[in-house]
C-alpha positions as CSV (number, residue, x, y, z in Angstrom):
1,X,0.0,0.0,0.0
2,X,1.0,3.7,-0.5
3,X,1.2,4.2,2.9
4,X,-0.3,3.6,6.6
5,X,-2.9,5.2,5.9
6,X,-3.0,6.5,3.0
7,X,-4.6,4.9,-0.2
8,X,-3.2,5.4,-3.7
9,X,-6.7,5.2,-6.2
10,X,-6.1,5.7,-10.2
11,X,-9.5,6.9,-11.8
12,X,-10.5,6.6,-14.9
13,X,-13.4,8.5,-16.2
14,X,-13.9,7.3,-19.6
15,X,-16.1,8.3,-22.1
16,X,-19.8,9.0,-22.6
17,X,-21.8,9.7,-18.7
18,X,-18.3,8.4,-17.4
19,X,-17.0,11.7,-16.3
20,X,-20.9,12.8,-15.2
21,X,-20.5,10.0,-12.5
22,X,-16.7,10.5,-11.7
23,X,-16.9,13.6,-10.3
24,X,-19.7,13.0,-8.0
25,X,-18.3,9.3,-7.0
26,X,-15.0,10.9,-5.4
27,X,-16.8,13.6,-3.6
28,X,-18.8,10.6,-1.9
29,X,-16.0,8.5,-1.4
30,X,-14.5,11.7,0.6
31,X,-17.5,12.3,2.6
32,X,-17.1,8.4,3.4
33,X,-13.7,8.3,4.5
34,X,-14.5,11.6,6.9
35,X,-13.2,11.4,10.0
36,X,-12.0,7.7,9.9
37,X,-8.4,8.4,9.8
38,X,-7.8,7.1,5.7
39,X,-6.7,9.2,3.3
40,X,-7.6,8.4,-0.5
41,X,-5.5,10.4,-2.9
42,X,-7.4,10.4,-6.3
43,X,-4.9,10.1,-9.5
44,X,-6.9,10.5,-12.9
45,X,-5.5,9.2,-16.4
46,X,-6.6,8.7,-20.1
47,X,-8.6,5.7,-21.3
48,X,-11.5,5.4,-23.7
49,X,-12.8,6.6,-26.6
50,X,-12.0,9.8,-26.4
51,X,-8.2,8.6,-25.7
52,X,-8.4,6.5,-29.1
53,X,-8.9,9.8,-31.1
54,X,-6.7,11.9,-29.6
55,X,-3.9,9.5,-29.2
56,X,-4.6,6.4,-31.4
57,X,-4.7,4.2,-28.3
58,X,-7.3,3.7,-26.1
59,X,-4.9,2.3,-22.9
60,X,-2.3,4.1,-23.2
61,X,1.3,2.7,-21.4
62,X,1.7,5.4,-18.8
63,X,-2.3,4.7,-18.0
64,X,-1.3,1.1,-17.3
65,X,1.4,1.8,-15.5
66,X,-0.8,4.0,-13.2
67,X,-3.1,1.4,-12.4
68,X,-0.8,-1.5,-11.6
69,X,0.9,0.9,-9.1
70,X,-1.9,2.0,-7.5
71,X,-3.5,0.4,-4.6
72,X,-6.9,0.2,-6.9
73,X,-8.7,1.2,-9.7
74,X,-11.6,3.2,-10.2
75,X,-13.0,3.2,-13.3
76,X,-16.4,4.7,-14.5
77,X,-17.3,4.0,-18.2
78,X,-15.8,3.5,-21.6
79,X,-16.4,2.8,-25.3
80,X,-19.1,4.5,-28.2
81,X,-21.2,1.7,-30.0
82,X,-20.7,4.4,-32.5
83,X,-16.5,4.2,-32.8
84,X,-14.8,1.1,-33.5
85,X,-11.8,-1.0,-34.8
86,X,-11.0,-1.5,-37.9
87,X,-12.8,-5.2,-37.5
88,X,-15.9,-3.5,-36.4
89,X,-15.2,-4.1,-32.7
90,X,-16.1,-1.7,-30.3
91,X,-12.9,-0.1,-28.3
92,X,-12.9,-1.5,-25.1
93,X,-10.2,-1.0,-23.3
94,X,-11.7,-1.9,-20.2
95,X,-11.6,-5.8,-21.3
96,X,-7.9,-5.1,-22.5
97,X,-7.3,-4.0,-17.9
98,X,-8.4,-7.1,-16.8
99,X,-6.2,-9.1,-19.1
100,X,-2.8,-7.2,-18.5
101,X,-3.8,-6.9,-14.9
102,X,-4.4,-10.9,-14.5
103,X,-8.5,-10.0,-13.2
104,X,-9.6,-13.5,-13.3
105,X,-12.6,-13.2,-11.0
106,X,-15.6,-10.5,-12.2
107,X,-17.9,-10.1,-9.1
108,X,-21.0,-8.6,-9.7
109,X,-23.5,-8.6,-6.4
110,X,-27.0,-8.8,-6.9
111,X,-28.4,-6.6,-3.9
112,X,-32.0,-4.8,-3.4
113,X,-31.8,-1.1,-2.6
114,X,-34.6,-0.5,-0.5
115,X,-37.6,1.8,-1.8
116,X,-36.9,0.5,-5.8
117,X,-39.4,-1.6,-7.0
118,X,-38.2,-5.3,-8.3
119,X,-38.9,-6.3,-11.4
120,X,-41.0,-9.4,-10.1
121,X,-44.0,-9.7,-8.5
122,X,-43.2,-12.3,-5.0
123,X,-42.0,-10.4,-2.3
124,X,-39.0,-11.9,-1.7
125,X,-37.5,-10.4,-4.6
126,X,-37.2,-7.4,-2.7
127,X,-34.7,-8.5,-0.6
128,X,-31.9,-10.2,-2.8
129,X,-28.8,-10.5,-2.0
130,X,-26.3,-12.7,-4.2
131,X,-23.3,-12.6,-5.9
132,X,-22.2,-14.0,-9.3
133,X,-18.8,-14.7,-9.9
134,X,-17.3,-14.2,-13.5
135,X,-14.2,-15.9,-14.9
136,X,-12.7,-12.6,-16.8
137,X,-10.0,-13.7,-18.0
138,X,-10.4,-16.7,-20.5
139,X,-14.0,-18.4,-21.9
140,X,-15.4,-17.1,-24.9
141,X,-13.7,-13.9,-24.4
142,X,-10.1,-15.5,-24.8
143,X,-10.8,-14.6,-28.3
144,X,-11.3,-11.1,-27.7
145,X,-9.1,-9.7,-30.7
146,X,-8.3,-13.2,-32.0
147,X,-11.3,-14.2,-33.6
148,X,-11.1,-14.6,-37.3
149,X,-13.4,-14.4,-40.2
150,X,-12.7,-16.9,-43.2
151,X,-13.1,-15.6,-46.6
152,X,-16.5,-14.0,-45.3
153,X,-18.3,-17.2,-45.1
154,X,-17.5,-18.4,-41.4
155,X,-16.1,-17.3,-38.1
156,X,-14.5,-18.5,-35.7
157,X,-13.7,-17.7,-32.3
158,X,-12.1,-19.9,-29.3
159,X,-13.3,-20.8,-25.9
160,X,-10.2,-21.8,-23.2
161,X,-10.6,-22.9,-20.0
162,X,-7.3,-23.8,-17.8
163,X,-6.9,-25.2,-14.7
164,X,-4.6,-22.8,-13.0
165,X,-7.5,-20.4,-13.5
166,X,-10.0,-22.4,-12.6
167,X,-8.8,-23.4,-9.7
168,X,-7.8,-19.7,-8.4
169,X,-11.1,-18.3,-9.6
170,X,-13.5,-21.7,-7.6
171,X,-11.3,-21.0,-4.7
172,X,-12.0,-17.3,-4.7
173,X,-15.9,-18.2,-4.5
174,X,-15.3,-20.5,-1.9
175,X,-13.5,-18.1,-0.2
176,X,-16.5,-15.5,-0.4
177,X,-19.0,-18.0,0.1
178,X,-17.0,-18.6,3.8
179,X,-16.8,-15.1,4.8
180,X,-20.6,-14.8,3.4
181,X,-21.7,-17.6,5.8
182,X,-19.7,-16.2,8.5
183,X,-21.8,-13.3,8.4
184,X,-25.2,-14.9,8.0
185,X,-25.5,-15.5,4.2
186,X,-26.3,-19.2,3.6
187,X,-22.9,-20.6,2.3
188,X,-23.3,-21.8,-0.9
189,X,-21.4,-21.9,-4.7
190,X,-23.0,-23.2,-7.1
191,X,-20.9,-23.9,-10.3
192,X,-23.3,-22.9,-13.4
193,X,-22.2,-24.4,-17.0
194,X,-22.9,-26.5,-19.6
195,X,-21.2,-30.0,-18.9
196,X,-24.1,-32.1,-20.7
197,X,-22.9,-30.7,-23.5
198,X,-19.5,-29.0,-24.0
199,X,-16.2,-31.2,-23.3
200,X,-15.1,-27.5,-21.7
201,X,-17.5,-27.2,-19.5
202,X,-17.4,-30.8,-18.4
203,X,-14.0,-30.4,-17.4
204,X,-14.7,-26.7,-15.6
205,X,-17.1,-29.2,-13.6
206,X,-14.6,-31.3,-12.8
207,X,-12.1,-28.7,-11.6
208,X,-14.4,-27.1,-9.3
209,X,-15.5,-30.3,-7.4
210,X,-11.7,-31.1,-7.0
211,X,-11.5,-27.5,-4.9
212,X,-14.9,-28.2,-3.4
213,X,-13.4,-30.6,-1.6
214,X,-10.8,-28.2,0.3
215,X,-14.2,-26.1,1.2
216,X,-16.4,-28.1,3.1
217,X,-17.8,-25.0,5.7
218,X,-20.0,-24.4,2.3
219,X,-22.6,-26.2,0.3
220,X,-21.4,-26.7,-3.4
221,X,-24.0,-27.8,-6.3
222,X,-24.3,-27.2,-10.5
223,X,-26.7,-25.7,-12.3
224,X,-27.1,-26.0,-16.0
225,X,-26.7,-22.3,-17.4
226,X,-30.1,-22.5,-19.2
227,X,-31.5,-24.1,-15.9
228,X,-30.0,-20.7,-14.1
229,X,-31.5,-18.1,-16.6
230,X,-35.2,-19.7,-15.5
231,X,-34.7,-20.4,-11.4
232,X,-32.9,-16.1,-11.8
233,X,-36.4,-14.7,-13.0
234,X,-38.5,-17.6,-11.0
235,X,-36.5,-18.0,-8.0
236,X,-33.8,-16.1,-7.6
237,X,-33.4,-15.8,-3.7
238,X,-32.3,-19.7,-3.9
239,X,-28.8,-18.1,-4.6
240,X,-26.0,-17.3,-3.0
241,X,-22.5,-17.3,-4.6
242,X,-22.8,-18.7,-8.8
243,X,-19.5,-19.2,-10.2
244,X,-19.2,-19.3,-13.7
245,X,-17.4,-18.9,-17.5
246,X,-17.1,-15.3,-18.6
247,X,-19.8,-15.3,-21.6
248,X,-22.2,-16.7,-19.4
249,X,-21.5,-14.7,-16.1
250,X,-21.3,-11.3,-18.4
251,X,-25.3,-12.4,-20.0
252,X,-26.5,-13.6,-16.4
253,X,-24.9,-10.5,-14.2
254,X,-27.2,-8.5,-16.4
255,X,-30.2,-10.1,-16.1
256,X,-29.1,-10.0,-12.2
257,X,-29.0,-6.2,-12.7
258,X,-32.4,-6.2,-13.9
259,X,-33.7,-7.5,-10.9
260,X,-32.7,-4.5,-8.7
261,X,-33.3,-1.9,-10.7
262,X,-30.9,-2.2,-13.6
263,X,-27.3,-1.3,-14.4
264,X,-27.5,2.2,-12.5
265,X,-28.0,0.5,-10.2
266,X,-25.2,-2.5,-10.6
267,X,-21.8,-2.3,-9.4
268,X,-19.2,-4.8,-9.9
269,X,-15.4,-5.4,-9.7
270,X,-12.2,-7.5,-11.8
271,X,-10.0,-8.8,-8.9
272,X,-6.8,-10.8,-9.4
273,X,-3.9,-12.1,-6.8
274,X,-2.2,-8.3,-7.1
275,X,-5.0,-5.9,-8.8
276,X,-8.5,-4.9,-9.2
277,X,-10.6,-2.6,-11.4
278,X,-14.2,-1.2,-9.5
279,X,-16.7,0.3,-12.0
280,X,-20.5,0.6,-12.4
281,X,-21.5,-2.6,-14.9
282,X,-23.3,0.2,-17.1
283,X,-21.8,1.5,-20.3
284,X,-20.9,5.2,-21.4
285,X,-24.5,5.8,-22.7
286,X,-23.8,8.3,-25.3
287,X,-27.6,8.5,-26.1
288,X,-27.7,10.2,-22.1
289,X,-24.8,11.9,-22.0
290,X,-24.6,15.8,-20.9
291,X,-28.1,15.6,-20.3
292,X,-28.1,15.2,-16.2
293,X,-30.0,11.8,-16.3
294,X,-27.0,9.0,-15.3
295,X,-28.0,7.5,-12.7
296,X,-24.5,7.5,-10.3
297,X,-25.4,4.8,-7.6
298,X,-23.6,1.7,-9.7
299,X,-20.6,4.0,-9.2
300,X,-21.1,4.3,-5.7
301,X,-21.8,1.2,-5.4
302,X,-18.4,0.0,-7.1
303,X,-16.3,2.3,-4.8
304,X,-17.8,0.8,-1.7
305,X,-16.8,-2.4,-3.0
306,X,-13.1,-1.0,-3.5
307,X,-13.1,-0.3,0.1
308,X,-14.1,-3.6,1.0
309,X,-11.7,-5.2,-0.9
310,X,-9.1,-2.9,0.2
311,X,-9.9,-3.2,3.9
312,X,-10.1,-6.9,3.2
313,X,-6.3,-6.5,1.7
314,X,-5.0,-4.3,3.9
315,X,-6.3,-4.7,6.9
316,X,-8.5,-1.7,7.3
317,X,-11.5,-1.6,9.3
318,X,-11.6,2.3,8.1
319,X,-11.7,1.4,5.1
320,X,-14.8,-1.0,5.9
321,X,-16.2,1.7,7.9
322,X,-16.6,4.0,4.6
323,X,-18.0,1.5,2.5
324,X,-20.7,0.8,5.0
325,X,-21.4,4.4,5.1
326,X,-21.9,4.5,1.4
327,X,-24.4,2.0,0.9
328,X,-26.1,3.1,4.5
329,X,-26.3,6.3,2.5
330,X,-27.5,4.9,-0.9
331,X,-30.2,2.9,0.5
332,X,-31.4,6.1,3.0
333,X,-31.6,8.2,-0.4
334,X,-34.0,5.3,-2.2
335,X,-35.5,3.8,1.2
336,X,-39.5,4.7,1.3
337,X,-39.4,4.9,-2.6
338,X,-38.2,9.3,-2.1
339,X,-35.9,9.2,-5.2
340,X,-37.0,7.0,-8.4
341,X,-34.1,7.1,-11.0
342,X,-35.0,8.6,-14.8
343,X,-34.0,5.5,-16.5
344,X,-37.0,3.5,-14.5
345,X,-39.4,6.4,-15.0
346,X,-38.5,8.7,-12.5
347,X,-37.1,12.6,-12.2
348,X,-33.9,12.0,-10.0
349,X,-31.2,12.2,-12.3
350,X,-27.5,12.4,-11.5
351,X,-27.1,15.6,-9.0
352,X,-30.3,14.8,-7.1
353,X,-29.4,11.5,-6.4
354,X,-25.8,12.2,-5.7
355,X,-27.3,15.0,-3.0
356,X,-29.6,12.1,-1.6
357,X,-26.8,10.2,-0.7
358,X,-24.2,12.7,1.0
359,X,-26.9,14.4,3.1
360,X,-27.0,11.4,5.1
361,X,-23.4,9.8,4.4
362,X,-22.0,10.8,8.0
363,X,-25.3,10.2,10.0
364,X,-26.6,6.8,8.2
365,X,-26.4,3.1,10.1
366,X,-23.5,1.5,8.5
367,X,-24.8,-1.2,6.3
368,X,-22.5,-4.4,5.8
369,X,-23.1,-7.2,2.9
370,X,-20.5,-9.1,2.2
371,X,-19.6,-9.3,-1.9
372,X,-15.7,-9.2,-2.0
């Protein structure tokens, strides 16, 4: 770490509503950390779009080299559906981080904010709270700039799965399932795949019941992918920790969003054995952009989980402190339904809803979960 105290944070604002929900995000993470004793020193560099045309790269070295020396990342949006590769990709250089960084495990919590209405109808469904687990690193998306097309009659791309991954990713959920438990959660992964079908994901299988077996505190059990799509819209509560390939944990973690409000609502984080990348699983939203109506709590969200993981790292029950004091403040600012987001037919756009939150940020009961 940077120091005792004293947290080193590169930012990167992006493209699109990125920098509408930057600004806003550090002023929160501020108010959080008031009074606890931390420091967070807030470094900003070029990535994005916006980077590509200035520069002709979207990550540019000295921007990697900031992240990997800094205790985390922050990072808001990125990419323009509009502005791609010469392949007709999109410029993503957010997908680029969490290979150079080694961010095997995407974790994207599923967690009801209090006063939003669910998207279903049983009453349960207002008080979610699970986590799916992403492999980010390899899947379908080991392709990513690889794939080829073949005299423009087929295409091809390549799904890898490794052990060495494997293993550190199923361990990871084991891990999180364990501290989940320990706090109340029920203690469960549940490995989600395709193994009646796909050699791949037979073996993935195979790999995480080998590591099951170092993690018996928790429950472990499979669930078809297709099986998982159905039980998320019927059943969802059932859940507790999903593991799962990257194509398949990047389509699920969105329908997860759309459970609890969607993606402005959805935080998530890339963490690997030395770095980790926390931003809001929305995009840059060009169609919104400059127009006040981003919805900032996914960002919020994401920086609480950077304090959790950093407290978790280093030791810092400040730093745990601040993140409970964030989403204590979010769910304040939505509780008794006082704010309603535009994107779900409301009028709170991005300043109302960041003043919501840090009228209340040093007053509000600290709320734990437990998603890193």
């Amino acid at each position: 770490m940077a120091g005792n105290q004293r947290l080193n944070i590169a930012v990167l604002a992006g493209d699109g509503i990125g920098p509408e929900v930057t600004g806003p995000c550090l002023e929160v993470v501020q108010a959080a950390v008031a009074g606890t004793g931390l420091e967070v020193d807030f470094r900003e560099s070029e990535a994005g779009v916006g980077c590509y045309r200035r520069h002709g790269d979207a990550l540019p070295a000295a921007t990697l080299d900031a992240a990997r020396a800094a205790d985390a990342v922050l990072l808001a949006a990125m990419g323009d559906p509009s502005i791609r590769y010469p392949d007709g990709t999109e410029i993503a250089p957010q997908i680029d981080l969490r290979f150079d960084l080694g961010l095997y495990a995407g974790v994207r919590p599923v967690r009801s904010v209090p006063g939003l209405p669910s998207a279903l109808a049983d009453p349960r469904a207002n008080a979610l709270d699970f986590v799916i687990i992403r492999e980010s690193t390899e899947g379908l998306f080991a392709s990513h700039g690889r794939g080829e097309v073949i005299d423009d009659q087929e295409a091809r791309e390549t799904l890898v799965i490794t052990r060495a991954t494997s293993e550190r990713l199923f361990d990871f959920a084991f891990a999180l399932a364990t501290r989940r438990s320990e706090a109340g959660r029920p203690g469960q992964v549940t490995c989600v795949d395709k193994a009646n079908v796909f050699r791949a994901f037979a073996f993935f299988r195979k790999v995480f019941d080998e590591r099951a077996v170092n993690h018996t505190a928790v429950a472990a059990d499979h669930a078809y992918v297709d099986a998982v799509a159905l039980d998320l819209v019927r059943r969802p509560w059932r859940f507790d920790v999903m593991v799962t390939e990257n194509m398949f944990g990047d389509i699920l973690s969105d329908l997860g969003a759309g459970l609890i409000g969607g993606m402005g609502m959805a935080p998530s984080a890339d963490i690997g054995d030395d770095h980790a990348v926390f931003q809001p699983c929305h995009g840059s939203a060009p169609d919104i952009a400059g127009q006040g109506k981003a919805n900032p709590t996914a960002m919020f969200l994401s920086a609480a989980m950077m304090l959790d993981w950093l407290a978790l790292r280093h030791e810092l029950p400040a730093a745990k402190r601040a993140a409970g004091r964030i989403r204590g403040a979010v769910d304040r600012a939505f509780g008794g339904g006082r704010l309603l987001p535009t994107e779900l037919g409301g009028d709170a756009g991005t300043t109302r809803i960041t003043e919501a939150v840090l009228a209340t940020i040093g007053e509000v009961e600290v709320v734990d979960t437990v998603a890193i």
